[in-house]
C-alpha positions in Angstrom: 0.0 0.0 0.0 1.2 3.1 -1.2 0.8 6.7 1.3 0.7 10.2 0.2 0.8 11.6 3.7 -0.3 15.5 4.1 1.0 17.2 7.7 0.4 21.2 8.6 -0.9 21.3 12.0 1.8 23.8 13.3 4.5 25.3 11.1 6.3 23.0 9.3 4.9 21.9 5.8 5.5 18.4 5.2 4.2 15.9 2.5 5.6 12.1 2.1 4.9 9.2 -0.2 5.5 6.3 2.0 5.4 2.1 0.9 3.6 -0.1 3.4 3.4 -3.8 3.8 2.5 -6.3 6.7 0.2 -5.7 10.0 0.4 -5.3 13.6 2.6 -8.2 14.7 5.3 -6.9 11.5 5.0 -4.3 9.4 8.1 -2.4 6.8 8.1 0.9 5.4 9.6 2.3 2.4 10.0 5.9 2.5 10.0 6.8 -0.8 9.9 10.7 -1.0 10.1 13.0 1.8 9.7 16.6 1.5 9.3 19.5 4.5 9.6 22.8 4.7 9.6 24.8 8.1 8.9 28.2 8.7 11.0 28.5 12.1 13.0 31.8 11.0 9.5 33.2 9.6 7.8 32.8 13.0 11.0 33.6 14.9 11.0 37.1 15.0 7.2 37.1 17.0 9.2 34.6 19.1 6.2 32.0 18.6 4.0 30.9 15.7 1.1 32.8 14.3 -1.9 30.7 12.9 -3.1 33.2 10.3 1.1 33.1 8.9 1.4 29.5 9.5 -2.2 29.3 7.6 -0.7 31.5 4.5 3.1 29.8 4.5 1.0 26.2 4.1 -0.9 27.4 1.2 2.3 28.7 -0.4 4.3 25.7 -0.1 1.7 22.4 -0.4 2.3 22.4 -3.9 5.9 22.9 -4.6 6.5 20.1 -1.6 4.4 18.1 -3.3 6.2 18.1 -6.9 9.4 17.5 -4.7 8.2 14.5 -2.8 6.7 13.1 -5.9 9.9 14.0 -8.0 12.1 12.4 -5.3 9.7 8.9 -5.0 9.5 9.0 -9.6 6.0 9.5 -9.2 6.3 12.8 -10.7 5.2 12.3 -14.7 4.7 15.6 -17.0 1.3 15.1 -19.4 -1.8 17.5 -19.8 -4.6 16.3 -17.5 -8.4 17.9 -19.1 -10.5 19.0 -16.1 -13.9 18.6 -16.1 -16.1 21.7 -16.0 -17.7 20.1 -12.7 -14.4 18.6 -11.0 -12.6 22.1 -11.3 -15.8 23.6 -10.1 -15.7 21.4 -6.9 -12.2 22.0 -6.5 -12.1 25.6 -6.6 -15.0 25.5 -4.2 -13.2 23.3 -1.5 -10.1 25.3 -1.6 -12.0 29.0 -1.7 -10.8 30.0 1.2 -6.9 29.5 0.4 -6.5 31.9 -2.4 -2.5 31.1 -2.3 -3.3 27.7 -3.2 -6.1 27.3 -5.5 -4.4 28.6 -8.6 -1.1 26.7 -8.6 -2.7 23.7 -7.5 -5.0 24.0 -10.6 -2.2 24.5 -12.8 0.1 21.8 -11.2 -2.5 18.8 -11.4 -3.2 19.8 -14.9 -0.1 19.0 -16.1 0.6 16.2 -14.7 -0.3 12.2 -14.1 -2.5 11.1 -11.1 0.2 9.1 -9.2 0.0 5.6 -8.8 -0.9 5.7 -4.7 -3.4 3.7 -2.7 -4.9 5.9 -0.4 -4.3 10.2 0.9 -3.6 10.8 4.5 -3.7 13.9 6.1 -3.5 15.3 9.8 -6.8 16.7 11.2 -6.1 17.4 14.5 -4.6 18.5 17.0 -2.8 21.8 15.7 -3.6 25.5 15.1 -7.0 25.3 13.1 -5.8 27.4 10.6 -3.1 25.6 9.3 -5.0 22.5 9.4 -7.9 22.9 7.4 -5.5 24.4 4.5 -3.9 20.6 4.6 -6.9 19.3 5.2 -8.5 21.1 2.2 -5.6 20.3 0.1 -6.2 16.9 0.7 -9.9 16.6 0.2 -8.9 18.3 -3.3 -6.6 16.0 -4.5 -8.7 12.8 -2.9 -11.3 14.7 -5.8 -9.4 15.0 -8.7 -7.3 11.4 -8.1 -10.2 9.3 -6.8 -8.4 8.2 -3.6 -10.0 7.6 -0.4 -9.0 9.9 3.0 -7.5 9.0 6.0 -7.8 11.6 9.2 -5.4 10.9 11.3 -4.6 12.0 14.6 -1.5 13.9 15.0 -0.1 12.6 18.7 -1.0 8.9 16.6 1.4 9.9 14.8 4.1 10.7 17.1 3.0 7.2 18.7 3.4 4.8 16.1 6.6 6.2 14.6 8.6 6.2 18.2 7.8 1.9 17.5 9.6 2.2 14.1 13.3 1.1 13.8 15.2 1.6 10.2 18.3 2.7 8.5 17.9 6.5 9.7 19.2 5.1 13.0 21.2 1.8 12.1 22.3 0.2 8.3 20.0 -0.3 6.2 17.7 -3.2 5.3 19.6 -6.3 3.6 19.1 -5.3 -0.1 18.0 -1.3 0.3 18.5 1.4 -2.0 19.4 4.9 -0.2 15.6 5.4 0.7 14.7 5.2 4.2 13.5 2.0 5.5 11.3 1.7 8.8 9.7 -1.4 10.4 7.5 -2.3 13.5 7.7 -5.5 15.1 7.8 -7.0 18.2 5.9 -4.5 20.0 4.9 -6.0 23.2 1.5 -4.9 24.8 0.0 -2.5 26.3 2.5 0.4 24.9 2.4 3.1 27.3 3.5 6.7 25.5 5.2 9.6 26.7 3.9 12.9 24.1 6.1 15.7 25.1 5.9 18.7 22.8 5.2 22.5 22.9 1.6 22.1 23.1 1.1 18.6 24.4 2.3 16.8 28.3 0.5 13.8 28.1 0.9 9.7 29.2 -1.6 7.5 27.0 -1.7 3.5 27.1 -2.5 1.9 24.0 -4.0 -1.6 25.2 -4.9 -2.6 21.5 -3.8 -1.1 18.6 -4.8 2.2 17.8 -7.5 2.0 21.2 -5.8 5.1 23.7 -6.7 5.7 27.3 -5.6 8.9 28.6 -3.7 8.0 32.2 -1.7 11.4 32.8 -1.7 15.0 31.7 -0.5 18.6 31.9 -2.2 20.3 34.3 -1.1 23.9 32.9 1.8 24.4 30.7 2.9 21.4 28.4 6.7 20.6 28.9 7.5 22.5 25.6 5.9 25.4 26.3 7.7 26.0 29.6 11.2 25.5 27.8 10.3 28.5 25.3 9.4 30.5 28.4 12.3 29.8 29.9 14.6 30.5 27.2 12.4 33.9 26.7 13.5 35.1 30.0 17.1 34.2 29.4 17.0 36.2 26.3 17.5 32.9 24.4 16.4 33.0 20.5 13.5 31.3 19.5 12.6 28.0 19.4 13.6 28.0 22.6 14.3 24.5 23.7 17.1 23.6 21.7 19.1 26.9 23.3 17.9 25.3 27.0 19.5 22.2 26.1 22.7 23.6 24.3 23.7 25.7 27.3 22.5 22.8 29.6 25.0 20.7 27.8 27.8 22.6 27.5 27.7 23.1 31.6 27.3 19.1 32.3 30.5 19.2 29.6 32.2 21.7 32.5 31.4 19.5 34.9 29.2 22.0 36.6 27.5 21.5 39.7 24.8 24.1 39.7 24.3 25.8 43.0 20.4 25.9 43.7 17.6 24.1 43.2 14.7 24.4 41.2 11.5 22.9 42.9 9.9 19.8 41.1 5.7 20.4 40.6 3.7 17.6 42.0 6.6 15.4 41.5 5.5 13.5 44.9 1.8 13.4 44.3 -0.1 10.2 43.7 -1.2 11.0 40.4 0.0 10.9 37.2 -0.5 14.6 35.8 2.4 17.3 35.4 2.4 21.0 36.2 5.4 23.3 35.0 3.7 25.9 35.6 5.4 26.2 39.1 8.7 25.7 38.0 8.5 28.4 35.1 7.7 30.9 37.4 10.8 29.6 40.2 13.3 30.4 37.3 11.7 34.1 36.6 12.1 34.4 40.8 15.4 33.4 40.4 16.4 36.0 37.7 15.0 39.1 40.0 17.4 38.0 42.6 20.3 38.5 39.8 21.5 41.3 37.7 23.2 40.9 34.4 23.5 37.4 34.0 26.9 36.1 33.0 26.8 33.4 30.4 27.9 30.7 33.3 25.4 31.5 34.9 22.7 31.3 32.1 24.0 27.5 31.5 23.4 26.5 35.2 19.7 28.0 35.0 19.6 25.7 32.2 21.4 22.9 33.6 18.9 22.8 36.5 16.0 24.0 34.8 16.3 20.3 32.9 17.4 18.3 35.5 14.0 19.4 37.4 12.0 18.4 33.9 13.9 15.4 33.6 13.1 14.1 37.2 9.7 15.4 37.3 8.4 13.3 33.6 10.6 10.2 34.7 8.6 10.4 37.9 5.2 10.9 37.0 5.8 7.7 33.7 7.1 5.4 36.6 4.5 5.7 38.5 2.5 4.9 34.5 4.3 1.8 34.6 3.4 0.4 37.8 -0.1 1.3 36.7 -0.4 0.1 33.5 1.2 -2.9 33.8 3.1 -1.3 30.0 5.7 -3.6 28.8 6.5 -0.9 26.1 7.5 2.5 26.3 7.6 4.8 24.0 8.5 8.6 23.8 7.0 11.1 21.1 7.1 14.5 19.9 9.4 17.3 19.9 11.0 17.7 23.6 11.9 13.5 23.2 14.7 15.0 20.5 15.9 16.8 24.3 19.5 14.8 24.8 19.2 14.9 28.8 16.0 13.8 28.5 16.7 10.7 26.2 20.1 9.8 28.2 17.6 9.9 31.7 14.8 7.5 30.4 17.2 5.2 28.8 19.5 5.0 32.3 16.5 4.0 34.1 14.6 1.8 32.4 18.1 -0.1 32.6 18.4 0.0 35.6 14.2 -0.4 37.0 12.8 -1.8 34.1 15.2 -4.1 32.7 12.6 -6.7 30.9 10.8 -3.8 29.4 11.6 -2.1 26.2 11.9 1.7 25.7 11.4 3.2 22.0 12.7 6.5 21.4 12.6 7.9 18.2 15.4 9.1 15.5 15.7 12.9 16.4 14.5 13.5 12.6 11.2 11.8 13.7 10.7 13.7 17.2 9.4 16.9 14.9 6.4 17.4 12.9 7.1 15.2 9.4 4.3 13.6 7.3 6.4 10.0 7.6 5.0 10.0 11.0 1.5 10.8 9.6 1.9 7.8 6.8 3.1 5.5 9.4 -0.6 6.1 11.3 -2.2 6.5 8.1 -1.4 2.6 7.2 -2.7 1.1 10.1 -5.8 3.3 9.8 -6.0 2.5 6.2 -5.7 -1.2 7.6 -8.9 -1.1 9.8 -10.8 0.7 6.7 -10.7 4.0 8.9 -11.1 6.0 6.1 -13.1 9.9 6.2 -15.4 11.4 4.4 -14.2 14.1 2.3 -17.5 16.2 2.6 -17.1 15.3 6.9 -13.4 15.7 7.2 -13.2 18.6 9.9 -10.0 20.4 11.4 -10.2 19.9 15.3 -7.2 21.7 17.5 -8.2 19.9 20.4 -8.4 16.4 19.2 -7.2 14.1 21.7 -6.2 10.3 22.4 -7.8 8.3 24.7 
Protein backbone atom coordinates (compact mmCIF):
# COMPACT_ATOMS: atom_id res chain seq x y z
CA UNK A 1 0.00 0.00 0.00
CA UNK A 2 1.17 3.10 -1.17
CA UNK A 3 0.78 6.69 1.35
CA UNK A 4 0.72 10.15 0.19
CA UNK A 5 0.81 11.57 3.67
CA UNK A 6 -0.31 15.50 4.08
CA UNK A 7 1.04 17.20 7.66
CA UNK A 8 0.36 21.16 8.55
CA UNK A 9 -0.91 21.29 12.01
CA UNK A 10 1.80 23.82 13.34
CA UNK A 11 4.47 25.28 11.13
CA UNK A 12 6.25 23.05 9.34
CA UNK A 13 4.88 21.88 5.82
CA UNK A 14 5.49 18.42 5.22
CA UNK A 15 4.23 15.86 2.50
CA UNK A 16 5.57 12.13 2.14
CA UNK A 17 4.93 9.20 -0.24
CA UNK A 18 5.50 6.29 2.03
CA UNK A 19 5.44 2.15 0.89
CA UNK A 20 3.61 -0.10 3.40
CA UNK A 21 3.43 -3.81 3.83
CA UNK A 22 2.47 -6.33 6.70
CA UNK A 23 0.21 -5.73 10.03
CA UNK A 24 0.41 -5.33 13.64
CA UNK A 25 2.59 -8.25 14.65
CA UNK A 26 5.26 -6.87 11.46
CA UNK A 27 4.99 -4.32 9.44
CA UNK A 28 8.07 -2.35 6.81
CA UNK A 29 8.11 0.87 5.42
CA UNK A 30 9.57 2.27 2.42
CA UNK A 31 9.98 5.89 2.53
CA UNK A 32 9.96 6.84 -0.85
CA UNK A 33 9.89 10.72 -1.00
CA UNK A 34 10.05 12.97 1.79
CA UNK A 35 9.75 16.56 1.50
CA UNK A 36 9.30 19.49 4.46
CA UNK A 37 9.62 22.83 4.72
CA UNK A 38 9.64 24.76 8.13
CA UNK A 39 8.90 28.21 8.71
CA UNK A 40 11.00 28.52 12.08
CA UNK A 41 12.98 31.82 10.95
CA UNK A 42 9.55 33.24 9.61
CA UNK A 43 7.84 32.82 13.00
CA UNK A 44 11.03 33.59 14.91
CA UNK A 45 11.02 37.11 14.97
CA UNK A 46 7.22 37.13 17.01
CA UNK A 47 9.23 34.63 19.10
CA UNK A 48 6.19 32.01 18.58
CA UNK A 49 4.00 30.91 15.69
CA UNK A 50 1.15 32.81 14.32
CA UNK A 51 -1.85 30.66 12.87
CA UNK A 52 -3.10 33.20 10.32
CA UNK A 53 1.15 33.11 8.89
CA UNK A 54 1.39 29.48 9.52
CA UNK A 55 -2.23 29.35 7.64
CA UNK A 56 -0.71 31.53 4.50
CA UNK A 57 3.06 29.82 4.53
CA UNK A 58 1.04 26.17 4.14
CA UNK A 59 -0.85 27.42 1.18
CA UNK A 60 2.35 28.66 -0.42
CA UNK A 61 4.30 25.68 -0.06
CA UNK A 62 1.70 22.37 -0.38
CA UNK A 63 2.28 22.45 -3.86
CA UNK A 64 5.90 22.87 -4.61
CA UNK A 65 6.47 20.08 -1.65
CA UNK A 66 4.41 18.07 -3.29
CA UNK A 67 6.22 18.10 -6.87
CA UNK A 68 9.44 17.51 -4.68
CA UNK A 69 8.17 14.49 -2.78
CA UNK A 70 6.71 13.13 -5.89
CA UNK A 71 9.93 14.03 -7.97
CA UNK A 72 12.09 12.45 -5.34
CA UNK A 73 9.67 8.90 -5.05
CA UNK A 74 9.55 8.99 -9.55
CA UNK A 75 6.01 9.52 -9.23
CA UNK A 76 6.25 12.83 -10.66
CA UNK A 77 5.20 12.29 -14.75
CA UNK A 78 4.73 15.61 -16.96
CA UNK A 79 1.28 15.13 -19.37
CA UNK A 80 -1.79 17.48 -19.79
CA UNK A 81 -4.63 16.26 -17.47
CA UNK A 82 -8.38 17.92 -19.07
CA UNK A 83 -10.46 18.96 -16.06
CA UNK A 84 -13.92 18.60 -16.06
CA UNK A 85 -16.09 21.65 -15.99
CA UNK A 86 -17.69 20.10 -12.70
CA UNK A 87 -14.42 18.61 -11.03
CA UNK A 88 -12.65 22.10 -11.30
CA UNK A 89 -15.78 23.59 -10.10
CA UNK A 90 -15.67 21.42 -6.95
CA UNK A 91 -12.18 21.99 -6.53
CA UNK A 92 -12.08 25.64 -6.62
CA UNK A 93 -15.02 25.48 -4.18
CA UNK A 94 -13.25 23.27 -1.52
CA UNK A 95 -10.09 25.31 -1.63
CA UNK A 96 -12.04 28.98 -1.68
CA UNK A 97 -10.85 30.01 1.22
CA UNK A 98 -6.92 29.48 0.36
CA UNK A 99 -6.50 31.95 -2.38
CA UNK A 100 -2.53 31.11 -2.31
CA UNK A 101 -3.29 27.75 -3.21
CA UNK A 102 -6.10 27.32 -5.54
CA UNK A 103 -4.43 28.63 -8.58
CA UNK A 104 -1.09 26.69 -8.60
CA UNK A 105 -2.67 23.71 -7.51
CA UNK A 106 -5.01 23.96 -10.60
CA UNK A 107 -2.17 24.46 -12.81
CA UNK A 108 0.08 21.78 -11.15
CA UNK A 109 -2.49 18.80 -11.39
CA UNK A 110 -3.24 19.77 -14.85
CA UNK A 111 -0.06 19.03 -16.13
CA UNK A 112 0.55 16.17 -14.70
CA UNK A 113 -0.25 12.16 -14.13
CA UNK A 114 -2.50 11.13 -11.13
CA UNK A 115 0.18 9.09 -9.17
CA UNK A 116 0.01 5.56 -8.84
CA UNK A 117 -0.87 5.74 -4.70
CA UNK A 118 -3.41 3.71 -2.75
CA UNK A 119 -4.85 5.92 -0.43
CA UNK A 120 -4.31 10.16 0.92
CA UNK A 121 -3.62 10.77 4.50
CA UNK A 122 -3.71 13.95 6.12
CA UNK A 123 -3.48 15.35 9.75
CA UNK A 124 -6.85 16.70 11.20
CA UNK A 125 -6.13 17.37 14.47
CA UNK A 126 -4.56 18.48 17.03
CA UNK A 127 -2.82 21.80 15.75
CA UNK A 128 -3.64 25.53 15.13
CA UNK A 129 -6.97 25.25 13.08
CA UNK A 130 -5.85 27.45 10.55
CA UNK A 131 -3.11 25.59 9.30
CA UNK A 132 -4.99 22.54 9.36
CA UNK A 133 -7.94 22.89 7.42
CA UNK A 134 -5.52 24.45 4.50
CA UNK A 135 -3.90 20.55 4.61
CA UNK A 136 -6.90 19.31 5.24
CA UNK A 137 -8.53 21.14 2.23
CA UNK A 138 -5.64 20.33 0.07
CA UNK A 139 -6.17 16.89 0.75
CA UNK A 140 -9.94 16.59 0.20
CA UNK A 141 -8.86 18.30 -3.30
CA UNK A 142 -6.62 15.97 -4.53
CA UNK A 143 -8.73 12.82 -2.85
CA UNK A 144 -11.25 14.67 -5.79
CA UNK A 145 -9.44 14.97 -8.67
CA UNK A 146 -7.30 11.42 -8.14
CA UNK A 147 -10.22 9.33 -6.77
CA UNK A 148 -8.39 8.25 -3.58
CA UNK A 149 -9.96 7.63 -0.40
CA UNK A 150 -9.00 9.94 2.98
CA UNK A 151 -7.50 8.98 6.00
CA UNK A 152 -7.82 11.65 9.20
CA UNK A 153 -5.45 10.94 11.27
CA UNK A 154 -4.57 11.98 14.55
CA UNK A 155 -1.52 13.95 15.00
CA UNK A 156 -0.09 12.61 18.68
CA UNK A 157 -0.95 8.92 16.61
CA UNK A 158 1.41 9.93 14.82
CA UNK A 159 4.07 10.72 17.14
CA UNK A 160 2.99 7.22 18.73
CA UNK A 161 3.38 4.80 16.09
CA UNK A 162 6.62 6.21 14.62
CA UNK A 163 8.59 6.23 18.24
CA UNK A 164 7.83 1.85 17.55
CA UNK A 165 9.64 2.20 14.14
CA UNK A 166 13.33 1.08 13.76
CA UNK A 167 15.25 1.61 10.17
CA UNK A 168 18.34 2.67 8.45
CA UNK A 169 17.93 6.50 9.70
CA UNK A 170 19.21 5.10 13.04
CA UNK A 171 21.18 1.81 12.12
CA UNK A 172 22.33 0.19 8.28
CA UNK A 173 19.98 -0.27 6.19
CA UNK A 174 17.66 -3.17 5.26
CA UNK A 175 19.61 -6.28 3.58
CA UNK A 176 19.14 -5.31 -0.09
CA UNK A 177 17.98 -1.33 0.34
CA UNK A 178 18.53 1.38 -1.99
CA UNK A 179 19.42 4.89 -0.24
CA UNK A 180 15.61 5.42 0.65
CA UNK A 181 14.75 5.19 4.24
CA UNK A 182 13.49 1.97 5.49
CA UNK A 183 11.32 1.73 8.75
CA UNK A 184 9.66 -1.36 10.41
CA UNK A 185 7.47 -2.26 13.51
CA UNK A 186 7.71 -5.48 15.06
CA UNK A 187 7.76 -6.95 18.17
CA UNK A 188 5.93 -4.50 20.04
CA UNK A 189 4.89 -5.97 23.21
CA UNK A 190 1.54 -4.86 24.79
CA UNK A 191 0.01 -2.54 26.29
CA UNK A 192 2.48 0.42 24.92
CA UNK A 193 2.36 3.05 27.31
CA UNK A 194 3.54 6.74 25.52
CA UNK A 195 5.24 9.64 26.69
CA UNK A 196 3.88 12.85 24.13
CA UNK A 197 6.10 15.67 25.10
CA UNK A 198 5.93 18.66 22.83
CA UNK A 199 5.23 22.53 22.87
CA UNK A 200 1.55 22.13 23.13
CA UNK A 201 1.09 18.62 24.44
CA UNK A 202 2.31 16.77 28.25
CA UNK A 203 0.49 13.82 28.15
CA UNK A 204 0.94 9.74 29.18
CA UNK A 205 -1.62 7.54 27.01
CA UNK A 206 -1.66 3.47 27.06
CA UNK A 207 -2.51 1.90 24.04
CA UNK A 208 -3.98 -1.58 25.18
CA UNK A 209 -4.89 -2.64 21.49
CA UNK A 210 -3.84 -1.06 18.62
CA UNK A 211 -4.84 2.19 17.75
CA UNK A 212 -7.46 2.01 21.17
CA UNK A 213 -5.76 5.09 23.75
CA UNK A 214 -6.71 5.71 27.30
CA UNK A 215 -5.57 8.88 28.57
CA UNK A 216 -3.72 8.00 32.23
CA UNK A 217 -1.66 11.36 32.82
CA UNK A 218 -1.68 14.95 31.66
CA UNK A 219 -0.49 18.59 31.92
CA UNK A 220 -2.24 20.29 34.34
CA UNK A 221 -1.12 23.87 32.92
CA UNK A 222 1.84 24.42 30.71
CA UNK A 223 2.94 21.42 28.44
CA UNK A 224 6.71 20.64 28.91
CA UNK A 225 7.48 22.47 25.62
CA UNK A 226 5.87 25.43 26.27
CA UNK A 227 7.70 26.02 29.64
CA UNK A 228 11.17 25.50 27.83
CA UNK A 229 10.33 28.47 25.30
CA UNK A 230 9.38 30.47 28.45
CA UNK A 231 12.30 29.79 29.90
CA UNK A 232 14.60 30.46 27.18
CA UNK A 233 12.35 33.88 26.74
CA UNK A 234 13.46 35.09 29.99
CA UNK A 235 17.09 34.22 29.37
CA UNK A 236 17.02 36.19 26.33
CA UNK A 237 17.51 32.92 24.36
CA UNK A 238 16.41 32.96 20.48
CA UNK A 239 13.46 31.27 19.50
CA UNK A 240 12.57 28.00 19.36
CA UNK A 241 13.59 27.99 22.63
CA UNK A 242 14.29 24.45 23.71
CA UNK A 243 17.12 23.63 21.73
CA UNK A 244 19.07 26.85 23.30
CA UNK A 245 17.87 25.33 26.97
CA UNK A 246 19.51 22.24 26.05
CA UNK A 247 22.65 23.56 24.29
CA UNK A 248 23.66 25.74 27.32
CA UNK A 249 22.49 22.79 29.59
CA UNK A 250 25.05 20.74 27.81
CA UNK A 251 27.76 22.64 27.50
CA UNK A 252 27.69 23.11 31.57
CA UNK A 253 27.25 19.11 32.27
CA UNK A 254 30.51 19.24 29.63
CA UNK A 255 32.18 21.69 32.45
CA UNK A 256 31.42 19.51 34.88
CA UNK A 257 29.17 21.96 36.63
CA UNK A 258 27.52 21.52 39.70
CA UNK A 259 24.76 24.09 39.66
CA UNK A 260 24.26 25.84 43.04
CA UNK A 261 20.44 25.88 43.66
CA UNK A 262 17.65 24.08 43.21
CA UNK A 263 14.66 24.36 41.25
CA UNK A 264 11.48 22.86 42.88
CA UNK A 265 9.89 19.75 41.11
CA UNK A 266 5.74 20.39 40.64
CA UNK A 267 3.67 17.60 42.01
CA UNK A 268 6.56 15.39 41.49
CA UNK A 269 5.49 13.54 44.90
CA UNK A 270 1.79 13.37 44.28
CA UNK A 271 -0.11 10.16 43.74
CA UNK A 272 -1.21 11.02 40.42
CA UNK A 273 0.03 10.86 37.20
CA UNK A 274 -0.46 14.59 35.78
CA UNK A 275 2.35 17.33 35.42
CA UNK A 276 2.35 21.00 36.25
CA UNK A 277 5.42 23.27 34.98
CA UNK A 278 3.65 25.85 35.63
CA UNK A 279 5.40 26.24 39.10
CA UNK A 280 8.68 25.65 38.04
CA UNK A 281 8.52 28.43 35.08
CA UNK A 282 7.71 30.94 37.42
CA UNK A 283 10.77 29.62 40.22
CA UNK A 284 13.25 30.42 37.33
CA UNK A 285 11.74 34.11 36.57
CA UNK A 286 12.08 34.36 40.80
CA UNK A 287 15.37 33.38 40.41
CA UNK A 288 16.37 36.04 37.67
CA UNK A 289 15.05 39.12 39.96
CA UNK A 290 17.36 37.96 42.57
CA UNK A 291 20.29 38.53 39.76
CA UNK A 292 21.48 41.28 37.74
CA UNK A 293 23.23 40.88 34.41
CA UNK A 294 23.52 37.44 34.02
CA UNK A 295 26.95 36.05 32.96
CA UNK A 296 26.78 33.43 30.40
CA UNK A 297 27.85 30.65 33.25
CA UNK A 298 25.36 31.47 34.91
CA UNK A 299 22.74 31.29 32.09
CA UNK A 300 24.01 27.53 31.50
CA UNK A 301 23.36 26.52 35.23
CA UNK A 302 19.70 28.01 35.03
CA UNK A 303 19.61 25.72 32.17
CA UNK A 304 21.45 22.94 33.63
CA UNK A 305 18.93 22.85 36.53
CA UNK A 306 16.04 23.96 34.80
CA UNK A 307 16.31 20.30 32.89
CA UNK A 308 17.38 18.26 35.51
CA UNK A 309 13.95 19.35 37.35
CA UNK A 310 12.02 18.43 33.94
CA UNK A 311 13.86 15.36 33.63
CA UNK A 312 13.10 14.15 37.18
CA UNK A 313 9.71 15.41 37.32
CA UNK A 314 8.45 13.33 33.65
CA UNK A 315 10.58 10.18 34.75
CA UNK A 316 8.61 10.35 37.86
CA UNK A 317 5.21 10.90 37.03
CA UNK A 318 5.79 7.75 33.70
CA UNK A 319 7.14 5.38 36.61
CA UNK A 320 4.48 5.71 38.46
CA UNK A 321 2.52 4.88 34.54
CA UNK A 322 4.25 1.75 34.61
CA UNK A 323 3.37 0.36 37.77
CA UNK A 324 -0.08 1.31 36.70
CA UNK A 325 -0.44 0.12 33.48
CA UNK A 326 1.22 -2.90 33.75
CA UNK A 327 3.08 -1.34 30.02
CA UNK A 328 5.71 -3.58 28.82
CA UNK A 329 6.51 -0.88 26.09
CA UNK A 330 7.53 2.53 26.33
CA UNK A 331 7.63 4.83 23.97
CA UNK A 332 8.51 8.59 23.81
CA UNK A 333 6.98 11.09 21.11
CA UNK A 334 7.13 14.52 19.91
CA UNK A 335 9.36 17.33 19.86
CA UNK A 336 11.03 17.74 23.62
CA UNK A 337 11.95 13.55 23.19
CA UNK A 338 14.74 15.02 20.46
CA UNK A 339 15.93 16.81 24.28
CA UNK A 340 19.53 14.77 24.79
CA UNK A 341 19.23 14.89 28.75
CA UNK A 342 16.03 13.82 28.49
CA UNK A 343 16.69 10.69 26.19
CA UNK A 344 20.09 9.80 28.20
CA UNK A 345 17.62 9.87 31.68
CA UNK A 346 14.82 7.49 30.45
CA UNK A 347 17.24 5.16 28.83
CA UNK A 348 19.51 4.98 32.31
CA UNK A 349 16.51 4.01 34.07
CA UNK A 350 14.59 1.83 32.37
CA UNK A 351 18.10 -0.15 32.56
CA UNK A 352 18.37 -0.05 35.63
CA UNK A 353 14.24 -0.36 36.98
CA UNK A 354 12.82 -1.82 34.11
CA UNK A 355 15.16 -4.14 32.69
CA UNK A 356 12.55 -6.73 30.95
CA UNK A 357 10.83 -3.77 29.43
CA UNK A 358 11.57 -2.07 26.20
CA UNK A 359 11.85 1.68 25.73
CA UNK A 360 11.44 3.21 22.01
CA UNK A 361 12.65 6.52 21.41
CA UNK A 362 12.56 7.85 18.23
CA UNK A 363 15.36 9.06 15.46
CA UNK A 364 15.67 12.85 16.36
CA UNK A 365 14.49 13.51 12.57
CA UNK A 366 11.17 11.81 13.72
CA UNK A 367 10.70 13.67 17.23
CA UNK A 368 9.39 16.89 14.92
CA UNK A 369 6.35 17.42 12.87
CA UNK A 370 7.08 15.25 9.36
CA UNK A 371 4.31 13.65 7.26
CA UNK A 372 6.43 9.95 7.62
CA UNK A 373 4.98 9.97 11.01
CA UNK A 374 1.47 10.83 9.63
CA UNK A 375 1.93 7.83 6.78
CA UNK A 376 3.06 5.50 9.40
CA UNK A 377 -0.59 6.11 11.30
CA UNK A 378 -2.15 6.53 8.14
CA UNK A 379 -1.37 2.55 7.19
CA UNK A 380 -2.70 1.13 10.09
CA UNK A 381 -5.82 3.29 9.82
CA UNK A 382 -6.04 2.55 6.25
CA UNK A 383 -5.71 -1.18 7.57
CA UNK A 384 -8.89 -1.13 9.75
CA UNK A 385 -10.80 0.70 6.67
CA UNK A 386 -10.72 3.99 8.88
CA UNK A 387 -11.13 6.02 6.13
CA UNK A 388 -13.11 9.86 6.20
CA UNK A 389 -15.41 11.42 4.38
CA UNK A 390 -14.23 14.10 2.26
CA UNK A 391 -17.46 16.15 2.62
CA UNK A 392 -17.13 15.29 6.89
CA UNK A 393 -13.43 15.75 7.21
CA UNK A 394 -13.20 18.61 9.90
CA UNK A 395 -9.98 20.36 11.43
CA UNK A 396 -10.18 19.91 15.27
CA UNK A 397 -7.18 21.67 17.49
CA UNK A 398 -8.16 19.89 20.45
CA UNK A 399 -8.40 16.37 19.17
CA UNK A 400 -7.25 14.10 21.70
CA UNK A 401 -6.17 10.27 22.39
CA UNK A 402 -7.84 8.29 24.72
Amino acid sequence: MRILAIETSCDETAIAIVEATGDEKAAKFRVLGNALLSQVETHAKYGGVFPSLAKREHAKNLVPILEAALEEAELLHEDTQVIPDTIRNQVEKILEREPELGEPFLDFVSESERPDIDAIAVTAGPGLEPALWVGINFARALSLLWGKPLVAVNHMEGHVISALANGNHVAPPLAGSDARAYLEIKNVEIPVLALLISGGHTELVVMRKWLSYERVGQTRDDAVGEAFDKVARMLALPYPGGPEISRLAEASRSAGDTPSFTLPRPMMHSDVCDFSFAGLKTAVLYLLKTKTDLTAKEKQHIAHEFENAVAEVLWRKTELALGRTGARTLVLGGGVSANAHIRREFARNMRREYPDRALRIPAASLTTDNAIMIALAGFYRARQNDFASADALQADGNARLG
